[in-house]
N, C-alpha and C positions, 0 to 999 in steps of 0.2 A: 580845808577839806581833809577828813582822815584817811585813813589806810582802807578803812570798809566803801568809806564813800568811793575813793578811785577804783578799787576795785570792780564796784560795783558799773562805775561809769564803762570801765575795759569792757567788761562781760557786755553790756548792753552796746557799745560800741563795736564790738567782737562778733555779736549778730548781726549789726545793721551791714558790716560788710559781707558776711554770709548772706545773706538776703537778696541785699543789692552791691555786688561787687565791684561796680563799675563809680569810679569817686576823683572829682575836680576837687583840689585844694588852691582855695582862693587867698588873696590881701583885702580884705575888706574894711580895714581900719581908716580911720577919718570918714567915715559916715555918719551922717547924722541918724538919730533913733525914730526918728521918721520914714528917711531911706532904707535904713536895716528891717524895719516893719513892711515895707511897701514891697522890699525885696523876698523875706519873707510870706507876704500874700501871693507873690509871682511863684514861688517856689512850689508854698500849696495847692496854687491852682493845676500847675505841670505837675504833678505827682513825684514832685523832688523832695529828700529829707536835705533840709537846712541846721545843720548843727555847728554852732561855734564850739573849738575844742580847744585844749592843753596838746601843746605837741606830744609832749613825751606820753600821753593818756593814749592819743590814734596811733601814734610808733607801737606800744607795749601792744593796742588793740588789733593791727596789720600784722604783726607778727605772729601772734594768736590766732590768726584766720587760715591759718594753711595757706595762702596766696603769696609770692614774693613780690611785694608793693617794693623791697629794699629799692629800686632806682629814685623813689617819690621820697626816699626820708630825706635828702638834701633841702629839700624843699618846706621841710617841717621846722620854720625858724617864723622871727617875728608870730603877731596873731593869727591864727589861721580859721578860717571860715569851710567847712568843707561840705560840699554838694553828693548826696550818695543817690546813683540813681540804678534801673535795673536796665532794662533791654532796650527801653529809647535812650539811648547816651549821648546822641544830641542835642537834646532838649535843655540841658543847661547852658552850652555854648551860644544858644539861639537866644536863651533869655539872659545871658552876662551882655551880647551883644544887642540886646534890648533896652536893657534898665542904663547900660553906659549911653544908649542912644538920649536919653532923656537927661542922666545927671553927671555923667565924665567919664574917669578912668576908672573909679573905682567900682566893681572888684577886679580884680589884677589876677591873672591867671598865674599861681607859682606854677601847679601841674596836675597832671592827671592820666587816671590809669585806666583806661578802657580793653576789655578782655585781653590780657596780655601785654598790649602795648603802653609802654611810656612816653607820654609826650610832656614837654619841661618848655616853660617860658609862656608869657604870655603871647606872644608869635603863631605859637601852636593854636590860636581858638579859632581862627578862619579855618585851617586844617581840621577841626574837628568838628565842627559843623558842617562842616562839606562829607564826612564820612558815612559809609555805607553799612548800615546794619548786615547782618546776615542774611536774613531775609530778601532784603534788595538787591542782594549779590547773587541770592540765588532763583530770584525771579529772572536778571539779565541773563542768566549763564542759559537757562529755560528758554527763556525770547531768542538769543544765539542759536542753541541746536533745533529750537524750531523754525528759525525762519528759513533755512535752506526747503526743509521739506513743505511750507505751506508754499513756496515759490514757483517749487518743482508739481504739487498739485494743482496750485491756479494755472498756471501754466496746461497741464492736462486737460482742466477742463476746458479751458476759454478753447482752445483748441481743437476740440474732439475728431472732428473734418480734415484737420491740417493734419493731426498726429495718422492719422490712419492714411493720410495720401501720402506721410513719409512712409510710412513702415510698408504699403503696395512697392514706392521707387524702390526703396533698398531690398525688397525681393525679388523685383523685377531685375536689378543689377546681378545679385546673387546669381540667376538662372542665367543670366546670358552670361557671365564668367564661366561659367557648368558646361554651355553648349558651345565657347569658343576654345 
């Protein structure tokens, strides 16, 4: 490969993590080219980019991104298979633990950088399939500060009889505390 060629791979590598920020870096060696095809159609059907890279190529192209991936370069050793995806980031966890459900361990999770955070080891992929988009954190937070109020209005209405014969006693109380 020349000098222009990696170049040029950085630069195009350089956008894919601008694009899509969010990147598992796998062990995907000892598979057959069958499995790596099969895996690759799993990939395109989830709207994941499946690229086999040169470490030192995604190192030069992470650093070039403005993002501090540095936690993930440890991880940039043997061949690396790398998963880049955008806003669903669990969609690759779902499908590494898919395609091992059919043919073994392999891909092996070295690591991955999801909005900020680093997660290292293959350990981390039940963890990361279990994670919560943003969106889902802020529909719970929503259900939270709503549910007290839609409680305190079922509550009112199922009621309407009940609430007005409390609020008569406690004026009735009021007034005779007045007169005594």
């Amino acid at each position: 490969m020349t000098r222009e060629e990696k170049r040029e791979v950085v630069k195009d590598l350089t956008e894919l993590l601008t694009r899509r920020p969010n990147v598992y870096l796998t062990e995907a060696g000892g598979l057959t080219v069958a499995q790596v095809t099969e895996l690759r159609g799993m990939c395109f059907k989830a709207g994941i980019e499946l690229r086999v890279v040169k470490n030192t190529l995604l190192r030069k192209a992470m650093e070039a991104s403005g993002v501090d991936y540095s936690e993930v370069f440890p991880a940039l050793i043997n061949q690396t298979s790398a998963f880049f995806v955008g806003e669903d980031f669990k969609e690759p966890a779902k499908l590494i633990k898919k395609f091992r459900g059919k043919k073994g361990e392999k891909p092996s999770l070295k690591a991955a950088y999801i909005d900020g955070s680093t997660f290292l080891g293959d350990k981390s992929l039940a963890q990361l399939e279990e994670l919560k988009s943003k969106d889902e954190m802020i529909g719970e937070v929503l259900t939270l500060l709503q549910s007290p109020m839609l409680r305190l209005l079922a509550q009112l209405n199922s009621g309407s009889g009940t609430i007005t014969g409390v609020l008569k006693t406690l004026e009735n109380r009021e007034e005779a505390a007045v007169e005594a």
